[in-house]
C-alpha positions as a Markdown table, in Angstrom:
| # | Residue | x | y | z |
|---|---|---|---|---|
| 1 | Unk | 106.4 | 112.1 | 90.3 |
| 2 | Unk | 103.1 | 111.2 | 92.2 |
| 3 | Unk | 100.1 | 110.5 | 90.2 |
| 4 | Unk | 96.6 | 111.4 | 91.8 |
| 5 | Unk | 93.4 | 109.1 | 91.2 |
| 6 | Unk | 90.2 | 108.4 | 91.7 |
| 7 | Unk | 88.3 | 105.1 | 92.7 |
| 8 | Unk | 84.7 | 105.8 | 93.0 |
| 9 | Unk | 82.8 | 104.0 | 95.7 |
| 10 | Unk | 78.9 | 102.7 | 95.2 |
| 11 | Unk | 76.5 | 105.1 | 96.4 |
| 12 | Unk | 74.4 | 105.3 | 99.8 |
| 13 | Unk | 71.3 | 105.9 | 100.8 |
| 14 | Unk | 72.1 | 109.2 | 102.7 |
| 15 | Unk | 75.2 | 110.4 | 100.2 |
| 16 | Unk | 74.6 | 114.0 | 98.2 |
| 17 | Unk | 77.8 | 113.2 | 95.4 |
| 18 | Unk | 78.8 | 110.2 | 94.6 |
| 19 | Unk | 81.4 | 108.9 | 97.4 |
| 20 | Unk | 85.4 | 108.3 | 96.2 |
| 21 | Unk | 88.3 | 107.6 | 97.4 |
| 22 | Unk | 91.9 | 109.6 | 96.3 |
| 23 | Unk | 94.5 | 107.2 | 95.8 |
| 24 | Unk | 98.2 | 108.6 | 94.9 |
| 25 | Unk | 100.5 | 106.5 | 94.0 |
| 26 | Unk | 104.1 | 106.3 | 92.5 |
| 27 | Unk | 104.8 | 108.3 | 95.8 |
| 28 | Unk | 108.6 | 109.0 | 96.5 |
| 29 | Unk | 109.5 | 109.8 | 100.6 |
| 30 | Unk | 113.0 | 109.9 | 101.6 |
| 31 | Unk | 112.2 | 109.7 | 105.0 |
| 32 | Unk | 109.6 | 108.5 | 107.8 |
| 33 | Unk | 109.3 | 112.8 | 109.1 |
| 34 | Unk | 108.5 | 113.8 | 105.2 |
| 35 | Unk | 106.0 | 110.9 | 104.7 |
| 36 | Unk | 104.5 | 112.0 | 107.9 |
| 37 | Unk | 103.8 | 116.0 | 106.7 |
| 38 | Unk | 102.7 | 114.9 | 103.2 |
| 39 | Unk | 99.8 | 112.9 | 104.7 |
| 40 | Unk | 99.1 | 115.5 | 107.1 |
| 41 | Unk | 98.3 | 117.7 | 104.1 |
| 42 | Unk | 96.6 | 115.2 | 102.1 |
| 43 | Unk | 94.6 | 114.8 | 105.2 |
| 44 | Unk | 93.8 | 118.5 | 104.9 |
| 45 | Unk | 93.0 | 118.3 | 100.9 |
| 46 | Unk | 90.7 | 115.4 | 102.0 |
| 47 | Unk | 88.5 | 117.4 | 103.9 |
| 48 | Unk | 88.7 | 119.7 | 101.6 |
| 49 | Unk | 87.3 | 118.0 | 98.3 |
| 50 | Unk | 85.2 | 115.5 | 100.3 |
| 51 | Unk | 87.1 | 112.1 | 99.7 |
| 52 | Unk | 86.4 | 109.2 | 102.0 |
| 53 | Unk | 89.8 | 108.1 | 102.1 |
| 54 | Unk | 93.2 | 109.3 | 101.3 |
| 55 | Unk | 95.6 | 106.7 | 100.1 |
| 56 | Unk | 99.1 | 107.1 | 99.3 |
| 57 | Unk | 101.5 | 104.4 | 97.7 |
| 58 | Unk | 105.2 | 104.6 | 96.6 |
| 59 | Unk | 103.9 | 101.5 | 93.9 |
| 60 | Unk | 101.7 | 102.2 | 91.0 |
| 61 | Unk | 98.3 | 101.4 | 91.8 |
| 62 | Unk | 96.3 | 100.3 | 88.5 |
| 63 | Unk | 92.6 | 101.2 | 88.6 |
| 64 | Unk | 90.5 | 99.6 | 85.6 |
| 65 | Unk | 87.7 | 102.4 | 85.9 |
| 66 | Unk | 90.4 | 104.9 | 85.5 |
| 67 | Unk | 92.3 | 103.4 | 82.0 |
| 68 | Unk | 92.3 | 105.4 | 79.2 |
| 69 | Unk | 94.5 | 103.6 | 77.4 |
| 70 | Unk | 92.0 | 102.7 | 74.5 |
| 71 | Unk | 90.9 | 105.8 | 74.2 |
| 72 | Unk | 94.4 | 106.7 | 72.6 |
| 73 | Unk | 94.8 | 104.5 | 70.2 |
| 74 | Unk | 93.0 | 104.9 | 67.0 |
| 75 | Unk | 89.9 | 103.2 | 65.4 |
| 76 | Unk | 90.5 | 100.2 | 63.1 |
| 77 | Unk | 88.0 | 101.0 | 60.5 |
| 78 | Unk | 88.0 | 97.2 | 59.8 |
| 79 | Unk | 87.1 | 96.1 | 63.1 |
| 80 | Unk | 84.0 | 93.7 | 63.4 |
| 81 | Unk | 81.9 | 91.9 | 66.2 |
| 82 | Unk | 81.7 | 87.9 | 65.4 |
| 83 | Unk | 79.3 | 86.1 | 67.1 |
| 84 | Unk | 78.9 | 82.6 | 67.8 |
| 85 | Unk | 76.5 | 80.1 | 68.1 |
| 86 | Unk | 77.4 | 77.1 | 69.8 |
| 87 | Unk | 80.8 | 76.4 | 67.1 |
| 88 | Unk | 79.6 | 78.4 | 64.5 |
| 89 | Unk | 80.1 | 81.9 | 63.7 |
| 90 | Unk | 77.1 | 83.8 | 62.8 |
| 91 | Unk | 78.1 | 85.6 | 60.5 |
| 92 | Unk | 79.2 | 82.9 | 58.0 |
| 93 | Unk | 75.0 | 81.8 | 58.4 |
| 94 | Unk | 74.2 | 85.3 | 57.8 |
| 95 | Unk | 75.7 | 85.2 | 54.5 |
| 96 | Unk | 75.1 | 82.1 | 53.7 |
| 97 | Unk | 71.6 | 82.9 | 54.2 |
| 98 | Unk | 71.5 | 86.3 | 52.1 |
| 99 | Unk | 73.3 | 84.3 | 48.9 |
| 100 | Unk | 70.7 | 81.9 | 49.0 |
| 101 | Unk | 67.6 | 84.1 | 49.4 |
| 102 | Unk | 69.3 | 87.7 | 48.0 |
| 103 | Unk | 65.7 | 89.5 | 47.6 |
| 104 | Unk | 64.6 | 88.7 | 51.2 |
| 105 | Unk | 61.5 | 86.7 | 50.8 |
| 106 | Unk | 61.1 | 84.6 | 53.5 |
């Protein structure tokens, strides 16, 4: 079954809505005659919606912008940000730091 996408574009000076491009891929034509009336009407839907393109691909097309893959899988509670410093990871410094000075005085 074909998917339907978008892939925004960047902006003009003269544009009203931000400009995109439809992209539908995974796009299944027996022959040359269907292919032919299927872009006919996506040519019509085009016009339609304001897309600047139309694309259509029997492959799956992967656009970053458009994954939503992380969004369904759910939060590790325990996940953390480390940050390093040259070698070192801030975070050991950090507590290092608070052991040795616990009430904050500089």
């Amino acid at each position: 079954m074909a998917r339907l996408q978008i892939l925004e574009l960047p902006e003009g000076a003269g544009d009203d809505r931000p400009p995109f491009i439809l992209v539908i891929d995974q796009a299944d034509y027996d022959s040359l005659s269907s292919l032919s009336a299927a872009l006919d009407g996506w040519q019509n839907v085009k016009d339609q919606i304001g897309a600047r393109a139309v694309l259509v691909f029997e492959e799956t097309i992967k656009i970053p912008a458009n994954d939503t893959s992380g969004y369904l899988a759910p939060r590790d509670a325990g996940q953390e940000l480390v940050v390093q410093l040259g070698d070192q990871d801030m975070s050991q410094l950090i507590k290092k730091a608070v052991r040795e000075n616990p009430r904050g005085h500089a």
